[in-house]
Backbone as JSON, one array per atom type, in Angstrom:
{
  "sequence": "XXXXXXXXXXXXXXXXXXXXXXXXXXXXXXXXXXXXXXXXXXXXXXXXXXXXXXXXXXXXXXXXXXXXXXXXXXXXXXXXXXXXXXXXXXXXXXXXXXXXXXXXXXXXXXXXXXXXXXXXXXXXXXXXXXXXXXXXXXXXXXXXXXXXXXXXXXXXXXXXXXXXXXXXXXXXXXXXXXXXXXXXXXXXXXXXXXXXXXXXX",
  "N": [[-79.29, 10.59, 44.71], [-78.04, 9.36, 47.61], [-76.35, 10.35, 50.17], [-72.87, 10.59, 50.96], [-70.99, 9.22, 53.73], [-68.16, 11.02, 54.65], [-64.93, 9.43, 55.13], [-63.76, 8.78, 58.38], [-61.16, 7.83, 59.12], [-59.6, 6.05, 57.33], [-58.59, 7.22, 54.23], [-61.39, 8.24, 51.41], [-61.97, 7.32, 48.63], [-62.04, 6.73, 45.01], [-62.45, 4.94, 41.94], [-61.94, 5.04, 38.89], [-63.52, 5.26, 35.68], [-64.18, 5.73, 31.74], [-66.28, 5.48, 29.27], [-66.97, 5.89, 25.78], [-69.58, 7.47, 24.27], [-69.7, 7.78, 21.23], [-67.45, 6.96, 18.39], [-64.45, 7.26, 18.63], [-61.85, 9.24, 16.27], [-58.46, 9.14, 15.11], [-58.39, 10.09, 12.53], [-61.4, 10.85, 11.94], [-63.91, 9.73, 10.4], [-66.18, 11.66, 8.69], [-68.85, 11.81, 7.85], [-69.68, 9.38, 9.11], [-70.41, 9.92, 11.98], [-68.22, 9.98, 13.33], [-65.75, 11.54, 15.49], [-62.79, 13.5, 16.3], [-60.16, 12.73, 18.44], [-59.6, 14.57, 20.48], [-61.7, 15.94, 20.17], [-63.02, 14.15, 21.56], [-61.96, 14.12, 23.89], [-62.82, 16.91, 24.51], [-65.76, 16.12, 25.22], [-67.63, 16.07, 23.04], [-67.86, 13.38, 22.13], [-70.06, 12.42, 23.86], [-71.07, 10.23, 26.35], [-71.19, 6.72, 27.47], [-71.23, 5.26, 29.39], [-70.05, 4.95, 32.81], [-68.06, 3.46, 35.39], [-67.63, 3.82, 38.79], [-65.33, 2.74, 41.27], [-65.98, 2.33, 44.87], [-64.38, 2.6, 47.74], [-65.63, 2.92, 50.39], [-68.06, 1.77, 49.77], [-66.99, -0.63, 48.85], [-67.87, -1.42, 46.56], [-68.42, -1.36, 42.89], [-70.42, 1.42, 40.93], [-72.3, 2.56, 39.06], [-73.18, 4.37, 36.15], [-74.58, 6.3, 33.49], [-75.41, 8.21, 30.62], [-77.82, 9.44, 31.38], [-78.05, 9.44, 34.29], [-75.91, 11.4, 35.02], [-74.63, 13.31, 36.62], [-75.01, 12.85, 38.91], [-73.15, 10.98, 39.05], [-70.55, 12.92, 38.92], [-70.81, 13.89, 40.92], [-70.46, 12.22, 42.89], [-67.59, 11.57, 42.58], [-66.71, 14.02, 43.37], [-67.56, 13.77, 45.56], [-65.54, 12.45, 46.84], [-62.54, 11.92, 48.5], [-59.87, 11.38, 47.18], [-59.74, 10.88, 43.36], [-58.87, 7.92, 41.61], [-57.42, 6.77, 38.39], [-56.63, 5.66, 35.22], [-55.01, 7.18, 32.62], [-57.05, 9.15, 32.89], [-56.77, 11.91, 33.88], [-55.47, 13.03, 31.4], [-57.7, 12.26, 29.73], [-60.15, 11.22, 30.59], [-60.93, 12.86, 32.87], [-61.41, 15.37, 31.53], [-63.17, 14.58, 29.47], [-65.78, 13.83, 30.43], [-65.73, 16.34, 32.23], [-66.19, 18.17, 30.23], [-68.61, 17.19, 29.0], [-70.63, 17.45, 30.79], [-70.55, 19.77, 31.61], [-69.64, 20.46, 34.4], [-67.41, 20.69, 36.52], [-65.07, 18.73, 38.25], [-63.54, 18.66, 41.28], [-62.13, 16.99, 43.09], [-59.17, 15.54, 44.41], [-56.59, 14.15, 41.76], [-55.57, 11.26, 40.73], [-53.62, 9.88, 38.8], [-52.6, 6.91, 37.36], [-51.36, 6.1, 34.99], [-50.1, 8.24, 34.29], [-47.64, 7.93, 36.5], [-46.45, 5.81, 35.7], [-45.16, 6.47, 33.06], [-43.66, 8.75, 33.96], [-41.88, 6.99, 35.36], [-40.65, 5.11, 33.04], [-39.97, 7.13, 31.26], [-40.95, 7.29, 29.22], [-43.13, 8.84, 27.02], [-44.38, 7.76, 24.69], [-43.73, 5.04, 24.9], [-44.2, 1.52, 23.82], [-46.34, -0.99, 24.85], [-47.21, -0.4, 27.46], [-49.96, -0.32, 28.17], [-53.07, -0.34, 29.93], [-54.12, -3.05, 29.92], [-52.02, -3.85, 29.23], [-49.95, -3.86, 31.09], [-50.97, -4.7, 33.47], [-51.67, -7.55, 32.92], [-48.76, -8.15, 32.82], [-48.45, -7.75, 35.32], [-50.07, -8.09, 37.6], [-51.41, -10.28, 36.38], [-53.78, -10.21, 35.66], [-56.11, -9.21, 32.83], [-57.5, -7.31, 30.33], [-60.92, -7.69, 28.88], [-61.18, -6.98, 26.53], [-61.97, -4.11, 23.97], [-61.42, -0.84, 23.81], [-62.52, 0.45, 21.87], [-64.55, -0.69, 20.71], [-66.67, 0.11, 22.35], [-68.7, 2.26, 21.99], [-69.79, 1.11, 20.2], [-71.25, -1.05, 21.0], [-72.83, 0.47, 22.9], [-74.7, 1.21, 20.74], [-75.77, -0.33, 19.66], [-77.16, -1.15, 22.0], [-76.38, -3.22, 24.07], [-76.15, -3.46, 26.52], [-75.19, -4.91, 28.96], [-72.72, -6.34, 27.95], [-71.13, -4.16, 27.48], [-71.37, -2.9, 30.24], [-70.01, -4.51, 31.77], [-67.55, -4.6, 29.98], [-66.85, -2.01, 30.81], [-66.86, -2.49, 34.18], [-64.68, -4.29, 34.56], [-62.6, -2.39, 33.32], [-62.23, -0.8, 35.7], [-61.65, -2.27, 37.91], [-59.48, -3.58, 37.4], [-57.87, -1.52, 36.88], [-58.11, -0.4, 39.88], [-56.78, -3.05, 41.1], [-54.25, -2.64, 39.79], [-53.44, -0.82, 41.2], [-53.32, -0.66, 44.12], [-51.61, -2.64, 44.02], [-49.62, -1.36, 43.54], [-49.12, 0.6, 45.19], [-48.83, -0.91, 47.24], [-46.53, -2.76, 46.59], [-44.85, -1.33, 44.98], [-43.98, -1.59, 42.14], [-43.79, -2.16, 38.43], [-44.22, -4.47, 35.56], [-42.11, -4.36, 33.07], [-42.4, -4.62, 29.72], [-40.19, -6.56, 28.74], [-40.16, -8.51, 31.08], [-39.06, -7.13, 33.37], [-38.6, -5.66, 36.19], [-40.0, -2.47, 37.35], [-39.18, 0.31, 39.13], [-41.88, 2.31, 40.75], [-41.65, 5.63, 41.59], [-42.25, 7.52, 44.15], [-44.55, 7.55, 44.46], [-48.13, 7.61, 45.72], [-48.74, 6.56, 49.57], [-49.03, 4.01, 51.48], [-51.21, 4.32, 52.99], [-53.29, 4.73, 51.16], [-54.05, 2.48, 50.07]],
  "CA": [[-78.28, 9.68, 45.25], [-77.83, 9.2, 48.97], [-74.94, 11.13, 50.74], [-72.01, 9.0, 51.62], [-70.08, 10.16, 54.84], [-66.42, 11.34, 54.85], [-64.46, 8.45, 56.28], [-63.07, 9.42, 59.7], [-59.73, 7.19, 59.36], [-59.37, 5.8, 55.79], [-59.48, 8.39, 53.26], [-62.45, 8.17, 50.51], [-60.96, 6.59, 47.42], [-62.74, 6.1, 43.79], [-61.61, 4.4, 40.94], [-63.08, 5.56, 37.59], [-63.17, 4.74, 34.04], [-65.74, 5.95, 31.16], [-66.35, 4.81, 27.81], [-67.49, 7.19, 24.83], [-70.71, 7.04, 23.05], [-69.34, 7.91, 19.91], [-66.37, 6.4, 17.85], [-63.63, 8.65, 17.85], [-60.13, 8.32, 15.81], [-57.08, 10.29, 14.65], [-58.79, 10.48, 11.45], [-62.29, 10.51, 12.42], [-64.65, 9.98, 9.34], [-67.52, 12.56, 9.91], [-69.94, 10.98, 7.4], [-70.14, 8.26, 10.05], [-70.77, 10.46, 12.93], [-67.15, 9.92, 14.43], [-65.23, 12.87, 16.11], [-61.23, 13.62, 16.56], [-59.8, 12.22, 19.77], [-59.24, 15.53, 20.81], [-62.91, 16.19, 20.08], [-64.0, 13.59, 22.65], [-61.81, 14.81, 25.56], [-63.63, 17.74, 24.78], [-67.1, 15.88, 26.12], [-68.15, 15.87, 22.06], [-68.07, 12.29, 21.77], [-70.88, 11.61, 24.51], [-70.33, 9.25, 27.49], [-72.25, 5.98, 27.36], [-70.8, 4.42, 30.82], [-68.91, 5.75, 33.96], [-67.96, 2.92, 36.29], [-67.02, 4.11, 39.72], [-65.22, 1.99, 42.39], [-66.15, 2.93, 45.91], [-63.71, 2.44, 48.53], [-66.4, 2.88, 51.01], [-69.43, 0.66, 49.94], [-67.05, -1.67, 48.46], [-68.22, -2.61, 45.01], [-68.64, -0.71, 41.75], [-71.38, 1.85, 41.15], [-72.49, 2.18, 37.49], [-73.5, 5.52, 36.12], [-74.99, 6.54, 31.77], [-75.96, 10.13, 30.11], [-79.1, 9.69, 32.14], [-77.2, 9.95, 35.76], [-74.0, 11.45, 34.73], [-75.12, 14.8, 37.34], [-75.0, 12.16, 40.01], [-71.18, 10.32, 39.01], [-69.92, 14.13, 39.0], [-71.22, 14.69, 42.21], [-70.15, 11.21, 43.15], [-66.43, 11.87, 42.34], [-66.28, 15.11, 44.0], [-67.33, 13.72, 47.04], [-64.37, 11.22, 47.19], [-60.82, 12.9, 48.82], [-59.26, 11.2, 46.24], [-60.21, 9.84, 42.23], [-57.81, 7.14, 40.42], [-57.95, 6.54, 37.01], [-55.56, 5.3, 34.51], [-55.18, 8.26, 31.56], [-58.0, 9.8, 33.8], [-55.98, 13.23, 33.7], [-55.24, 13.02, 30.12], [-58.88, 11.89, 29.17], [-61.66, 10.64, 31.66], [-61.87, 13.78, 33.25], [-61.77, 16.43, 30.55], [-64.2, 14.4, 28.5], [-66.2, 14.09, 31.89], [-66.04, 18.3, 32.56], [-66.75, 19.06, 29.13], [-69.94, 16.45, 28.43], [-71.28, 17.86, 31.94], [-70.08, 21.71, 31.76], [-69.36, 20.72, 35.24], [-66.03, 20.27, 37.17], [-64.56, 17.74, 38.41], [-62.54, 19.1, 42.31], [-61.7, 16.24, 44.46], [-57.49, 15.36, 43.92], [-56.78, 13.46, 41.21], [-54.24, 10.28, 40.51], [-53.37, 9.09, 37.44], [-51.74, 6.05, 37.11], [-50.48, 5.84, 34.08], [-48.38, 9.57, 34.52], [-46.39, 7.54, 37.31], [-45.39, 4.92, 34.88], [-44.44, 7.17, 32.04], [-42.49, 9.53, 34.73], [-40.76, 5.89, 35.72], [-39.81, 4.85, 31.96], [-39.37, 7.79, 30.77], [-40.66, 7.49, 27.79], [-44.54, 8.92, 26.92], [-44.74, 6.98, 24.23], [-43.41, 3.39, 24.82], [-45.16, 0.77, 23.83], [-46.36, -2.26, 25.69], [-47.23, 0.13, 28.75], [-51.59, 0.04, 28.04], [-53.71, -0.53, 31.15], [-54.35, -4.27, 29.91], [-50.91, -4.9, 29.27], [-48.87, -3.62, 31.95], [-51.55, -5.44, 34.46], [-51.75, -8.56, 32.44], [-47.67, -8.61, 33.29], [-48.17, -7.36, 36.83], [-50.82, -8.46, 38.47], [-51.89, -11.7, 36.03], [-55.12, -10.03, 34.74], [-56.2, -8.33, 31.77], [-58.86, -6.47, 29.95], [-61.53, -8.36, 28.44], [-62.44, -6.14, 25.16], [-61.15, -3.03, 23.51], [-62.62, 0.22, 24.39], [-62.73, 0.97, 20.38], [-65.93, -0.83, 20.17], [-67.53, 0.32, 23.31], [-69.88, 3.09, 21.41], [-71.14, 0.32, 18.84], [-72.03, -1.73, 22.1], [-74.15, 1.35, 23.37], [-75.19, 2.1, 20.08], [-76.38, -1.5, 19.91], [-77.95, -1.65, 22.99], [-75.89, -4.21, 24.26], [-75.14, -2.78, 27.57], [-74.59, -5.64, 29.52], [-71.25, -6.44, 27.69], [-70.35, -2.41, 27.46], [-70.8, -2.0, 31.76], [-69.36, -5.59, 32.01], [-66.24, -4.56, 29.69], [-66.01, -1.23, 32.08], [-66.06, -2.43, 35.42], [-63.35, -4.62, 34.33], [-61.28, -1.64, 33.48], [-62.26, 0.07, 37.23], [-61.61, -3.52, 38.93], [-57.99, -3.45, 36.87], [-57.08, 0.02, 37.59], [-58.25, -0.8, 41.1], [-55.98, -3.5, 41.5], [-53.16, -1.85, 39.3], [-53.36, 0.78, 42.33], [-53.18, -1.26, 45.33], [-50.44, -3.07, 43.62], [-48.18, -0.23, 43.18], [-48.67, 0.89, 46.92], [-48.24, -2.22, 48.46], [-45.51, -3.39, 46.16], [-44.07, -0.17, 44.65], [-43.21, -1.73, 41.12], [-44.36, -2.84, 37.6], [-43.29, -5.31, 35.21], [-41.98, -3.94, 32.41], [-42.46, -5.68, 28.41], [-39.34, -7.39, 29.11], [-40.3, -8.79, 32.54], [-38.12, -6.33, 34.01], [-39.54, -4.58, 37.19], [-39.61, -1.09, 37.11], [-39.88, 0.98, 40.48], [-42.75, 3.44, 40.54], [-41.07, 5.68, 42.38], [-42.5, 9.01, 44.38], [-46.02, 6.7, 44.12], [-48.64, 7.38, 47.64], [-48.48, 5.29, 50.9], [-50.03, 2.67, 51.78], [-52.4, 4.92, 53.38], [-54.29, 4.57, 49.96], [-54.82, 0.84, 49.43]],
  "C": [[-78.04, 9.98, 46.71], [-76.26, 9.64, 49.02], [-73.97, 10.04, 50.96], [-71.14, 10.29, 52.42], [-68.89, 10.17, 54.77], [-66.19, 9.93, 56.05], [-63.73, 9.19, 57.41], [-61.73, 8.86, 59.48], [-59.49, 7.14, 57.59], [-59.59, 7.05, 54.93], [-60.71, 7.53, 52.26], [-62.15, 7.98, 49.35], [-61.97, 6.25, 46.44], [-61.94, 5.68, 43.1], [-62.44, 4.21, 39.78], [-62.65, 5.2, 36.39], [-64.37, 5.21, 33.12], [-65.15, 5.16, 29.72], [-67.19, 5.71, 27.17], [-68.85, 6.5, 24.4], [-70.7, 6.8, 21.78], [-67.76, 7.35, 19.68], [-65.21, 7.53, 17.95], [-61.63, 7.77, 17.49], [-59.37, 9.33, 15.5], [-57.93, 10.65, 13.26], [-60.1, 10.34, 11.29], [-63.19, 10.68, 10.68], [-66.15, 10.21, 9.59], [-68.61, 12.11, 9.37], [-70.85, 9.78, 8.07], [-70.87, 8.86, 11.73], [-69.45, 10.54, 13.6], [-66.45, 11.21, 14.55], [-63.57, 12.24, 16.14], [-61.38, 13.04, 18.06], [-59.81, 13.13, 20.77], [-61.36, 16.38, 20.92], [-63.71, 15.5, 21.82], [-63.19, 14.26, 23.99], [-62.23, 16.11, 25.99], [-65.02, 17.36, 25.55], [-67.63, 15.36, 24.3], [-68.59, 14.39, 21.79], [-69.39, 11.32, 23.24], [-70.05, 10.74, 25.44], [-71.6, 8.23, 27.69], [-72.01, 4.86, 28.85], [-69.69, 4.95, 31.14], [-68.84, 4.64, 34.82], [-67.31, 3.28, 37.49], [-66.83, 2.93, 41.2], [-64.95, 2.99, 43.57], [-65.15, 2.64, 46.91], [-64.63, 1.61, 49.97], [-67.5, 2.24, 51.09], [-68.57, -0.71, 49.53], [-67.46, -2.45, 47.16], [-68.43, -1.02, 44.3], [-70.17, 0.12, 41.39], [-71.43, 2.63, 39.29], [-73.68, 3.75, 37.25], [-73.55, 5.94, 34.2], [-74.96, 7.93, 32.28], [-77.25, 10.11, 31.42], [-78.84, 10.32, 33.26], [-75.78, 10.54, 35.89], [-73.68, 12.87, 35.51], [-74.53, 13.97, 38.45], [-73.51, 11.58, 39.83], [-70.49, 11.77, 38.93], [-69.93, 14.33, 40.71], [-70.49, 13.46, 43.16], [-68.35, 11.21, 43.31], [-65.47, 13.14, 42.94], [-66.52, 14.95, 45.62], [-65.84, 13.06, 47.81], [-63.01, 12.63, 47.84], [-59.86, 12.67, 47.7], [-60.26, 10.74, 45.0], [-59.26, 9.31, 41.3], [-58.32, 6.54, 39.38], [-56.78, 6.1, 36.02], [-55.86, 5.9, 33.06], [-55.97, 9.13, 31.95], [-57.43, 11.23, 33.5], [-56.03, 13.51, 32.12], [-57.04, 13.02, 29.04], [-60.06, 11.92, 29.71], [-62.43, 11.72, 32.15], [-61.73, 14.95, 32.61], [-62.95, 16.19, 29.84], [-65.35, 14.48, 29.59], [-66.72, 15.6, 32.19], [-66.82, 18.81, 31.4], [-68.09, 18.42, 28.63], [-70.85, 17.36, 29.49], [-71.49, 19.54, 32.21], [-69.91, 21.54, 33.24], [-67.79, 20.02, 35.55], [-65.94, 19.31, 38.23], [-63.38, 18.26, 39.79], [-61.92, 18.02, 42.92], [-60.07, 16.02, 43.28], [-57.66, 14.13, 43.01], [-55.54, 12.41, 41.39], [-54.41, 9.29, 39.61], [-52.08, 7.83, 37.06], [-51.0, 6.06, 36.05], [-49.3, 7.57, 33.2], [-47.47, 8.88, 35.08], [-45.69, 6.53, 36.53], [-44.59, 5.71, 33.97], [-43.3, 8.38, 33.1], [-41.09, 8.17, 34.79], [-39.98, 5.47, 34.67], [-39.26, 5.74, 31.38], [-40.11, 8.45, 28.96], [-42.73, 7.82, 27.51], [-44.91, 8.1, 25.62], [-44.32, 5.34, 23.66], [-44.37, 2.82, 24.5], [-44.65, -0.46, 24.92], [-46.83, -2.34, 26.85], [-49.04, 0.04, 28.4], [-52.16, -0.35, 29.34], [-53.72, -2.25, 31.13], [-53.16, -4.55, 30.11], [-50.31, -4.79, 30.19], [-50.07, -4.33, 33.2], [-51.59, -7.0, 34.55], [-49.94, -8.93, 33.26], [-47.41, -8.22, 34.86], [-48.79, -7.93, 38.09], [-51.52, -9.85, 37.43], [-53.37, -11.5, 35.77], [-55.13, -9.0, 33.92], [-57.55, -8.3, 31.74], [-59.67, -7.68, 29.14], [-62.37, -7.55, 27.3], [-61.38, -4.87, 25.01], [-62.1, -2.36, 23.45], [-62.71, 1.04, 22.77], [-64.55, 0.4, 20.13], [-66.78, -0.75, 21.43], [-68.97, 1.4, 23.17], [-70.48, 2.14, 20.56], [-71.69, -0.45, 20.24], [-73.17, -0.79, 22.89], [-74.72, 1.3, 22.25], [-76.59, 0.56, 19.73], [-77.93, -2.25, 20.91], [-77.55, -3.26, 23.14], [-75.19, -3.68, 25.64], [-74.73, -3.29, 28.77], [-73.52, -6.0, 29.46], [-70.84, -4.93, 27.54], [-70.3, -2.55, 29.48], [-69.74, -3.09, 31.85], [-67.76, -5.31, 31.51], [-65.89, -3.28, 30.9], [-65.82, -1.48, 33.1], [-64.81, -3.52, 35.62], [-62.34, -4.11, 34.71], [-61.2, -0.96, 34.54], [-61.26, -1.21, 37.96], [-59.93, -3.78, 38.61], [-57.2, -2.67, 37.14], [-56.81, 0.18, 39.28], [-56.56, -1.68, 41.88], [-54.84, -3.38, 41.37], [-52.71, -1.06, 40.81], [-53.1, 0.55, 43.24], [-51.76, -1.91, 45.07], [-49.25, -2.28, 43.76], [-47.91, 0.55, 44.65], [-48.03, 0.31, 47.63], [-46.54, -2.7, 47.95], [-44.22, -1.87, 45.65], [-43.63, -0.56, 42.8], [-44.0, -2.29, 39.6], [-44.04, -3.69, 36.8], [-43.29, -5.13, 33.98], [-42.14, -4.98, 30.97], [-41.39, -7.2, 28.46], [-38.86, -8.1, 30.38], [-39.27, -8.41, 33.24], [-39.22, -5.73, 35.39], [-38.98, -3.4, 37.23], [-40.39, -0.31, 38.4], [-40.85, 1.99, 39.78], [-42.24, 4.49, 41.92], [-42.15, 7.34, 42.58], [-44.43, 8.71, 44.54], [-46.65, 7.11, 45.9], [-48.57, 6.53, 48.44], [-49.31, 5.02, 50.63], [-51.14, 3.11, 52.54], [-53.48, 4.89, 52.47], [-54.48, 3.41, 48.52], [-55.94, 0.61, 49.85]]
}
């Protein structure tokens, strides 16, 4: 993969998302091959697509098991990497599929909401939904059947459903700089408060 140069003014901004290979559930049934949830943010559950948005080229850069040396390396170049659960998920399962680490600063969107409501497990707050009421787009698929779509070989609708969720998180992210706020189940707006400048739209 070709170097990409530190921006001189703008910082270096990604925007990441993966999708598992394998099924995984709270009650994972092993006869099937599926793993605990807790299993996959270990790395166990495989990684069958990494979509990374570039700041710097401008468009989405698409990364499997095959190149998944290169989206590590890709992510560490960035100053920053945003992700929505990213902290919680993306990049544990990420460190532990790779045995490598994951340095550049991270920012997790969906900590700053749950700091703002309060509540870690509200509902209504999911990446689709809280964008769908914020910004007027949603997800196009549920990342439950994103391992039968690899497993399929169907991986035109698997990158297609991820750079969705980059292009969502993306705009989730710019949103919350520029504007500062989200729009809660009950079309309430809810500050995001303590959120980065506008230096990182």
């Amino acid at each position: 993969m070709a170097k990409r140069k530190k921006a001189q003014g703008p910082l270096h901004i990604v925007t990441y998302d993966i999708e598992i290979a394998v099924h995984a559930d709270k009650y994972p049934k092993r006869e099937l091959g599926e793993v605990s949830w807790e299993e996959a943010k270990q790395g166990k559950a495989g990684v069958s697509a990494v979509a990374v948005w570039d700041n710097l080229t401008g468009r989405p850069h698409l990364y499997d098991a095959h190149n998944i040396l290169e989206c590590i390396e890709h992510l560490n170049e960035a100053d920053l990497n945003v992700g929505w659960n990213s902290n919680e998920f993306d990049k544990p399962a990420l460190e532990g599929f790779t045995n490598k680490k994951i340095h550049a600063d991270q920012l997790d969107i969906r900590e700053y909401v749950i700091a703002a409501i309060g509540d870690k497990y509200a509902t209504g707050y999911r990446l689709g939904q809280t964008c769908e009421r914020t910004i007027g787009f949603s997800k196009n698929g549920s990342g439950i059947g994103a391992p039968r779509l690899a497993q399929d070989g169907r991986f035109a609708e698997l990158f297609d459903y991820n750079i969705n969720d980059v292009w969502l998180t993306r705009l989730l992210h710019n949103h919350i700089v520029q504007q500062g706020w989200i729009v809660s189940p009950k079309l309430k707006r809810i500050v995001i408060r303590k959120y980065p400048t506008k230096e990182l739209a």
